[in-house]
C-alpha positions as CSV (number, residue, x, y, z in Angstrom):
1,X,0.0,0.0,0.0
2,X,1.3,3.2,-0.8
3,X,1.8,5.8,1.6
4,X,0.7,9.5,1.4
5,X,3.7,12.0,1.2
6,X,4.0,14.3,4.7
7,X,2.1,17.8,4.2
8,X,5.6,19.2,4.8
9,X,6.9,17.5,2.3
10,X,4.6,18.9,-0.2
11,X,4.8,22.1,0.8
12,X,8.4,22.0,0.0
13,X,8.2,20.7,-2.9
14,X,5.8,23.4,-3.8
15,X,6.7,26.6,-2.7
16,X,5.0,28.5,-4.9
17,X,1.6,26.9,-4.8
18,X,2.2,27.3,-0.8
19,X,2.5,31.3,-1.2
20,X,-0.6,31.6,-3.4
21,X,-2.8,29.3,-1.0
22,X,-1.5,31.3,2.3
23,X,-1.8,34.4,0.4
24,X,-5.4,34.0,-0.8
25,X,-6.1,32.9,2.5
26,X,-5.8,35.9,4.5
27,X,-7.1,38.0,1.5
28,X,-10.1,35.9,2.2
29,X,-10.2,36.3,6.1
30,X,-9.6,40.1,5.3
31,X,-12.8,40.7,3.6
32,X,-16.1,41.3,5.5
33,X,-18.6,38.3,5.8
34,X,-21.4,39.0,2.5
35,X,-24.1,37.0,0.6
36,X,-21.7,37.2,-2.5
37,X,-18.4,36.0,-3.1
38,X,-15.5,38.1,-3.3
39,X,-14.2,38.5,-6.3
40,X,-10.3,38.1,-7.2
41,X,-7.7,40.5,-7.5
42,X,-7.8,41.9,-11.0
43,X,-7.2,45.5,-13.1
44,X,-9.3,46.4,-16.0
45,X,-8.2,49.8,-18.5
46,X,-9.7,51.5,-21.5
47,X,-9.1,54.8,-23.4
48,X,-11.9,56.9,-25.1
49,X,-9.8,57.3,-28.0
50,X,-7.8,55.0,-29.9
51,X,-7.1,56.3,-32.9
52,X,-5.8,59.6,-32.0
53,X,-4.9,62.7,-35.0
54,X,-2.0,64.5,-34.0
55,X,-2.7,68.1,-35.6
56,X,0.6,69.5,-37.4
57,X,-0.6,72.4,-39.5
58,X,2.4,75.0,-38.8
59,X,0.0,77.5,-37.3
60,X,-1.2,75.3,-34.9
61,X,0.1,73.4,-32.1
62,X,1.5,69.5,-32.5
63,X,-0.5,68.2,-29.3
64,X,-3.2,66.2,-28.5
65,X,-4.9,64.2,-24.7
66,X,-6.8,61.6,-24.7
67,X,-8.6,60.5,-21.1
68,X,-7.7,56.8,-20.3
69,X,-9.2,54.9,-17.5
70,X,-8.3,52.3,-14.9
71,X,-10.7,50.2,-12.4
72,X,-10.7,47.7,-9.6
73,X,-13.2,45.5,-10.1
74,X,-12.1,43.6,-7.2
75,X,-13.3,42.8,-3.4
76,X,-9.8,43.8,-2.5
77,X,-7.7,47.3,-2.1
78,X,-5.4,47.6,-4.8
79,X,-2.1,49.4,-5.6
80,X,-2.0,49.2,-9.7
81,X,0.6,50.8,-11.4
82,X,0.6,51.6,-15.6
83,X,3.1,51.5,-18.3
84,X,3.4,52.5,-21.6
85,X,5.1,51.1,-25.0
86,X,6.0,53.8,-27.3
87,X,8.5,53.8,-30.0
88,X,7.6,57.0,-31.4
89,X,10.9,59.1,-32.8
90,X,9.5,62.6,-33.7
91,X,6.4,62.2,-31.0
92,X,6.7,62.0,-27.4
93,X,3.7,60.3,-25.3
94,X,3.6,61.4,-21.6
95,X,1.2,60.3,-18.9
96,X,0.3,62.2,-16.2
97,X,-0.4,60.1,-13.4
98,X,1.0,56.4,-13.7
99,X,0.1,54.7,-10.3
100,X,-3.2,54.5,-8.6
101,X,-4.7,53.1,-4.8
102,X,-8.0,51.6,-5.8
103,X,-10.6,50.6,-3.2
104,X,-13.2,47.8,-4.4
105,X,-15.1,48.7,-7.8
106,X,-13.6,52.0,-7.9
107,X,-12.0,53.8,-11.3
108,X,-9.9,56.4,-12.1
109,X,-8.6,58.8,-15.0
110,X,-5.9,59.8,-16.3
111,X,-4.8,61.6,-19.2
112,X,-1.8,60.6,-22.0
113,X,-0.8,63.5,-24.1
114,X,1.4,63.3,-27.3
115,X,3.2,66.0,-28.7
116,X,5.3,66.2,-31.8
117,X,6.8,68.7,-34.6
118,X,5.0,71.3,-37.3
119,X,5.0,70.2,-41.0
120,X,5.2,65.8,-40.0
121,X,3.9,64.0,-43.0
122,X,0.3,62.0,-42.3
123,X,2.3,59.3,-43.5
124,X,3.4,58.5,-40.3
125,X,1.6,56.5,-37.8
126,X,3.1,55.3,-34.1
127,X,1.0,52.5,-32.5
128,X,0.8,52.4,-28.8
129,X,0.0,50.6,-26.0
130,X,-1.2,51.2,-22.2
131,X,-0.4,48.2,-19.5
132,X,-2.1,48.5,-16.1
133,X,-0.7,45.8,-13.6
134,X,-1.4,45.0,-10.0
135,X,1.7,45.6,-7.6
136,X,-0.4,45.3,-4.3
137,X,-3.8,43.7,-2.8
138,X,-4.3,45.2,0.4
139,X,-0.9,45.3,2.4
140,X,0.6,42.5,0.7
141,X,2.7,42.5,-2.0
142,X,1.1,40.3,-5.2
143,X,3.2,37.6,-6.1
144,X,4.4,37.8,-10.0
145,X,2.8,34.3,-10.0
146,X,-0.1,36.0,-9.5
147,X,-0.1,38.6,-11.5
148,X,-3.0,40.6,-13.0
149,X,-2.6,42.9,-15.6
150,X,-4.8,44.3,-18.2
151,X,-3.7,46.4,-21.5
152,X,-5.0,48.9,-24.4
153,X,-3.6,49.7,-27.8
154,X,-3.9,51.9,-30.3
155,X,-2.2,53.7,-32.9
156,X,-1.5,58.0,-33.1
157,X,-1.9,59.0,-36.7
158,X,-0.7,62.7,-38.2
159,X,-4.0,64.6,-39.4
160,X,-3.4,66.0,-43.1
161,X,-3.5,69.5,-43.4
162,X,-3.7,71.4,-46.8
163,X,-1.8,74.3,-47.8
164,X,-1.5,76.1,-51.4
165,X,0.5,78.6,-53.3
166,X,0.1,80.3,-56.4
167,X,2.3,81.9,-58.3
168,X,2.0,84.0,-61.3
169,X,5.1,85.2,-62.8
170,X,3.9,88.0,-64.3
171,X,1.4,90.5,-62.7
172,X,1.5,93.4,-65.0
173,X,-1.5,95.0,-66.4
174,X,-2.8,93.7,-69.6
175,X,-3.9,95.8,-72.4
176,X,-6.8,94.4,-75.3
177,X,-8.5,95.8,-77.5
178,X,-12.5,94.5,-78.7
179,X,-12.4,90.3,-79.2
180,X,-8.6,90.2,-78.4
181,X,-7.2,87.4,-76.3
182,X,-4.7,87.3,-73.4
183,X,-3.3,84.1,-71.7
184,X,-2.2,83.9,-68.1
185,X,0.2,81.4,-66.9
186,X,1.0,80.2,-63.8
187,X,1.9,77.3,-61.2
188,X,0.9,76.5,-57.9
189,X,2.7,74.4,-55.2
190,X,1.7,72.0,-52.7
191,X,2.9,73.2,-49.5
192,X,0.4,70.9,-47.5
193,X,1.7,67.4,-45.7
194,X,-0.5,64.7,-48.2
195,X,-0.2,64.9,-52.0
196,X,-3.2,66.8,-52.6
197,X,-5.7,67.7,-55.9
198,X,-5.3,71.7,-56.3
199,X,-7.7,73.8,-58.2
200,X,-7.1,77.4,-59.3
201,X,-10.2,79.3,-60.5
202,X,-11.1,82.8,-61.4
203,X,-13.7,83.8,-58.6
204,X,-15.3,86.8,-60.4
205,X,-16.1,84.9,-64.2
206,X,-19.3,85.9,-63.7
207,X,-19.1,89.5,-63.6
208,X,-16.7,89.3,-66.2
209,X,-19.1,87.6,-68.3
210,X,-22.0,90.2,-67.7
211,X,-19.4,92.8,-69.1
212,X,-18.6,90.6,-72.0
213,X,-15.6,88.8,-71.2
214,X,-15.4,85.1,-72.6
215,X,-13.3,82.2,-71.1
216,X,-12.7,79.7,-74.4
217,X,-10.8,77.4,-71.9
218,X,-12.7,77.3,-69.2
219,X,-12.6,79.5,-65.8
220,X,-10.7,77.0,-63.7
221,X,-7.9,74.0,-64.0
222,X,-7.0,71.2,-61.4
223,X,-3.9,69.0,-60.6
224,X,-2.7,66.5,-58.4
225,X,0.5,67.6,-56.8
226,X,2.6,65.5,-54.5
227,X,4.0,66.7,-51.0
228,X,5.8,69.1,-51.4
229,X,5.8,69.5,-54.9
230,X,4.7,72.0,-58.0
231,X,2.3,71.5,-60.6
232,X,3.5,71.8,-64.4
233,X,2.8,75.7,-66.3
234,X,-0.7,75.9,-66.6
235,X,-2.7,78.7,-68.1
236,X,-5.9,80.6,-68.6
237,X,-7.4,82.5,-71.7
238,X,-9.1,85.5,-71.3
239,X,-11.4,86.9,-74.4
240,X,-12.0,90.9,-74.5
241,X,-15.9,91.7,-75.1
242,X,-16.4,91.9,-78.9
243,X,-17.4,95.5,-78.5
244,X,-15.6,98.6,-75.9
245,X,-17.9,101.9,-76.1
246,X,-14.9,103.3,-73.8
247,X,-11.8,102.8,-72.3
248,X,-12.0,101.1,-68.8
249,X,-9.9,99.1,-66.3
250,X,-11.2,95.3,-64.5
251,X,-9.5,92.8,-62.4
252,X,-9.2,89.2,-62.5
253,X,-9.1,87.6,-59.4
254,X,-7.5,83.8,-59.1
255,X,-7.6,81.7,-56.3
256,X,-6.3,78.4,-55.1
257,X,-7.6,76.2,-53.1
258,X,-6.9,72.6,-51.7
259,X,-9.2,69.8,-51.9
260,X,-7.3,68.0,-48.7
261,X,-8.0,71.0,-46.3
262,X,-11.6,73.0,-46.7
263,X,-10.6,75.0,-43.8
264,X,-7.2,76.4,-45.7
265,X,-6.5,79.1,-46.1
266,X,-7.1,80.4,-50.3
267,X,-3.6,81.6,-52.0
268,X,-5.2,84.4,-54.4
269,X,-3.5,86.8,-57.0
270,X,-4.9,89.9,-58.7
271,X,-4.5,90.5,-62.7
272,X,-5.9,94.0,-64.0
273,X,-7.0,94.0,-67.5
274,X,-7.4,97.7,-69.4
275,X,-9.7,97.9,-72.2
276,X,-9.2,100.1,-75.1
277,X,-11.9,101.5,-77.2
278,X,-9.5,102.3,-80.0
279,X,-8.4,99.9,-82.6
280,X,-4.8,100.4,-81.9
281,X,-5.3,99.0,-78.7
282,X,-2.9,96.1,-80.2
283,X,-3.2,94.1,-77.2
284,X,0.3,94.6,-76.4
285,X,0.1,93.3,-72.5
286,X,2.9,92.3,-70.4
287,X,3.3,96.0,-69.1
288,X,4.3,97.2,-72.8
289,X,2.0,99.5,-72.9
290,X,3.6,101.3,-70.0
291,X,6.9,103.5,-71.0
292,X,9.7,103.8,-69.4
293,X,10.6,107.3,-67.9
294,X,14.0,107.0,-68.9
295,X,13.0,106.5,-72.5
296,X,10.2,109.3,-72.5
297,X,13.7,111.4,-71.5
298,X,15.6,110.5,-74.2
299,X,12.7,111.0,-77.1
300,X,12.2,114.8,-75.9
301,X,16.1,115.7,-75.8
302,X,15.9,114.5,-79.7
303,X,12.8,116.1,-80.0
304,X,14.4,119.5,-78.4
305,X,17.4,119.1,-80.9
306,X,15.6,119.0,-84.1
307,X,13.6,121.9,-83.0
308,X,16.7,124.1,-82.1
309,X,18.7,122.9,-85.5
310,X,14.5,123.7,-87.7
311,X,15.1,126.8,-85.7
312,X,18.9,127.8,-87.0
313,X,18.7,126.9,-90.5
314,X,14.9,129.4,-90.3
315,X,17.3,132.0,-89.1
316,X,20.6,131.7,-91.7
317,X,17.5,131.9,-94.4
318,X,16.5,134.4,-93.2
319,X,19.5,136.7,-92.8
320,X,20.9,135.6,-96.4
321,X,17.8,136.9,-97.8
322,X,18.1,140.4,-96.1
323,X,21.3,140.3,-97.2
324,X,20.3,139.6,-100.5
325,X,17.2,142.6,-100.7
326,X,20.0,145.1,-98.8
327,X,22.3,145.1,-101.9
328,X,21.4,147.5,-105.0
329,X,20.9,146.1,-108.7
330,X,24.1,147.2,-110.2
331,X,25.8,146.2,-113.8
332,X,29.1,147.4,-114.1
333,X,30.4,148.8,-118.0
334,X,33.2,146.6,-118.9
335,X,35.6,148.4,-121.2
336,X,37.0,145.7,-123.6
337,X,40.5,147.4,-123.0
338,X,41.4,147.9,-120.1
339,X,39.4,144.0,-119.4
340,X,42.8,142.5,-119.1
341,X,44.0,145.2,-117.0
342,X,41.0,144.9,-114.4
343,X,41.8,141.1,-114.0
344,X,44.9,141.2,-112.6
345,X,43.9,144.5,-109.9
346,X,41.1,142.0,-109.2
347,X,41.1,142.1,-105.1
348,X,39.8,139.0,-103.4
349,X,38.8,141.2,-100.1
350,X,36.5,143.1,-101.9
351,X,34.1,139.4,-102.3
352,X,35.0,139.1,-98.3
353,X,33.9,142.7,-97.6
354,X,30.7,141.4,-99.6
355,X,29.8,138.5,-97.1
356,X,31.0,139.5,-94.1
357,X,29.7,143.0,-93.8
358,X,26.5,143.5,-91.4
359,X,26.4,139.5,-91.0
360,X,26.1,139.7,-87.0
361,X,23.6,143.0,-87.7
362,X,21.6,140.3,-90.4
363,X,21.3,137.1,-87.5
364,X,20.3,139.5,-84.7
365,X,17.2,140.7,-86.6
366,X,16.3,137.2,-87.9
367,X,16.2,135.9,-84.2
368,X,14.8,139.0,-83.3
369,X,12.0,138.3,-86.3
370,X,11.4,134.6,-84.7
C-alpha cells in the first residue's frame, strides 16, 4: 500500500503553490462576511480614444490628450501601477499620473498626451500601448505568479492638413483691344503634408461675363500635386468683349484652393485688364503699354534738338535773304581794253567785304524776327 507523502513534504516541494494558498487565504479572512463571493484581485483599462490625430498644421500646435481609465473591479484594495510602450521618434507620449490606490469597484482617469513637430507627414503613424498591472492587494505585495494585468492599444496618426501657393510670374496689367485674347500662366505648389488635388479658378467669371468677357478654356484647371511639390505651367485664356464703347480698367481675381483641407487658407493673386476703345489698342500686354521714364527722357532731348537745328537753319535763311534785298541792282560797264587790266587788280577782299559785312547785324534781326 502506498503511503501518502507528509504535508511538509509537499509544501516543499511546492513553494509556490504554498505562497498563493497562504496568500489568498488571508485576502479571504480580510474581507467582510457577505451573501456574495469576493471577487479576485484583478485590473481592467480603457481609453476613449484609440485612434488619436495629431494636428501639425504650422499654425497650430502639434499636441493632443486623450482621457484613459483604470478600475478595480475587485473585493480587495489595490495598488495598480501603468506603463506605456512607445516607439515613437518625432512624438513624445507622456502620462500624467501612472500609479493609482484603488478601493473595491472603484476607477480612475488619467490623461496621455502626445506632442510632436509642425510640417510631420500624415504618412506617419506610431501604434501604442497602455499596461495597467497589479503591484499590491491590500498590504501585501502580489506575487508575480499572481499577477494581474490588463492592456489597451492603439495607434496616433498625423492629421493631413492642406496648404496652397500660387504663383503668377507676371502680374502686370494687360492691355486688349475688342475680341482680343490674353493668356495667363502660372503654377501652384503643394505646401500641404499629403499629396493633394489643387484647383485654381477665377472667382469673379461671372461678372466678367456680364461685361462681355469670354473664357474659351474654361474659368478654372485642377492638378494632383505631390508633397511638397509643383504643378506643371498651366494657363488661362481670357477673351475681351467683342465691342468697348470706352476705355475702362477690371481685375481678374484667381484663387487656389486645396481639396485636402476645406478649412485652408485660399492663395489668391490679382490680374488688372485695361480695355481700349480704340483699334490700336494692339493688345500689347505684359506691361508694354507702359513706357519707361528714362525713354520718354531721351525721345524729348531729340525732339528739343531737331527743333533748335529747324530753328537755326529758319534764321541763316533768313539773314541771307536780307542780305540779298539790302544790296542795290548794279551792272558794271566793262571796257573791252582795259578787261585785261581789271583782271589782274582784281582784289579777293572786296568778295570778303561782300559777305561778311553786317552779317552779325543780319542774325540779330532774324532771331529777333522769330
Amino acid at each position: 500500500m502506498k503511503e501518502n507523502p507528509h504535508p511538509s513534504i509537499v509544501a516543499a516541494m511546492q513553494p509556490g503553490r504554498s505562497l498563493v494558498l497562504v496568500t489568498l487565504a488571508l485576502l479571504l479572512a480580510s474581507v467582510p462576511v457577505s451573501a456574495q463571493a469576493p471577487t479576485a484581485p484583478g485590473v481592467e483599462i480603457d481609453c476613449d480614444e484609440k485612434q488619436p490625430e495629431l494636428d501639425v498644421h504650422p499654425l497650430n500646435t502639434p499636441s493632443i490628450e486623450i482621457k484613459c481609465t483604470v478600475k478595480n473591479p475587485s473585493s480587495f484594495q489595490e495598488s495598480i501601477s501603468v506603463e506605456k510602450q512607445w516607439d515613437g521618434i518625432e512624438v513624445d507620449m507622456m502620462l500624467d499620473e501612472d500609479t493609482f490606490d484603488l478601493g473595491p469597484d472603484e476607477e480612475e482617469d488619467f490623461t496621455v498626451t502626445f506632442s510632436g513637430q509642425t510640417r510631420m507627414s500624415s504618412s506617419i503613424s506610431y501604434e501604442f500601448t497602455l499596461i495597467a498591472t497589479v503591484t499590491n492587494v491590500g498590504v501585501l505585495d502580489w506575487p508575480e505568479a499572481l499577477a494581474s494585468n490588463a492592456s489597451v492599444n492603439g495607434d496616433l496618426n498625423i492629421g493631413t492638413y492642406g496648404m496652397v501657393d500660387l504663383d503668377i510670374s507676371d502680374k502686370s496689367t494687360r492691355t486688349m483691344g475688342k475680341g482680343e485674347e490674353v493668356k495667363v500662366s502660372f503654377q501652384f505648389q503643394n505646401n500641404g503634408n499629403d499629396e493633394d488635388k489643387i484647383s485654381v479658378n477665377i472667382v469673379n467669371a461671372d461678372e466678367l461675363e456680364e461685361l462681355g468677357f469670354t473664357f474659351p478654356d474654361g474659368t478654372f484647371v485642377a492638378e494632383t500635386v505631390s508633397e511638397d511639390g509643383v504643378s506643371t505651367v498651366r494657363e488661362l485664356t481670357i477673351r475681351a468683349p467683342s465691342t468697348i464703347v470706352e476705355d475702362s480698367r477690371h481685375q481678374l481675381i484667381f484663387q487656389a484652393e486645396s481639396e485636402n483641407d476645406p478649412d485652408a487658407a485660399l492663395s489668391e493673386t490679382t490680374i488688372s485688364v485695361q480695355l481700349e476703345a480704340s483699334a490700336a489698342a494692339g493688345g500689347l500686354g505684359g506691361g508694354l503699354e507702359e513706357v519707361n521714364k528714362d525713354t520718354l527722357v531721351l525721345y524729348g532731348s531729340i525732339a528739343g534738338a531737331a527743333i533748335f537745328g529747324l530753328i537755326l537753319v529758319v534764321a541763316m535763311a533768313r539773314a541771307l535773304r536780307r542780305r540779298a534785298n539790302s544790296q542795290p541792282m548794279y551792272v558794271p560797264t566793262v571796257d573791252l581794253e582795259d578787261e585785261a587790266e581789271d583782271e589782274d587788280e582784281l582784289d579777293l577782299s572786296d568778295l570778303d567785304d561782300l559777305f561778311l559785312e553786317d552779317d552779325d547785324d543780319d542774325l540779330d534781326a532774324a532771331f529777333a524776327d522769330l
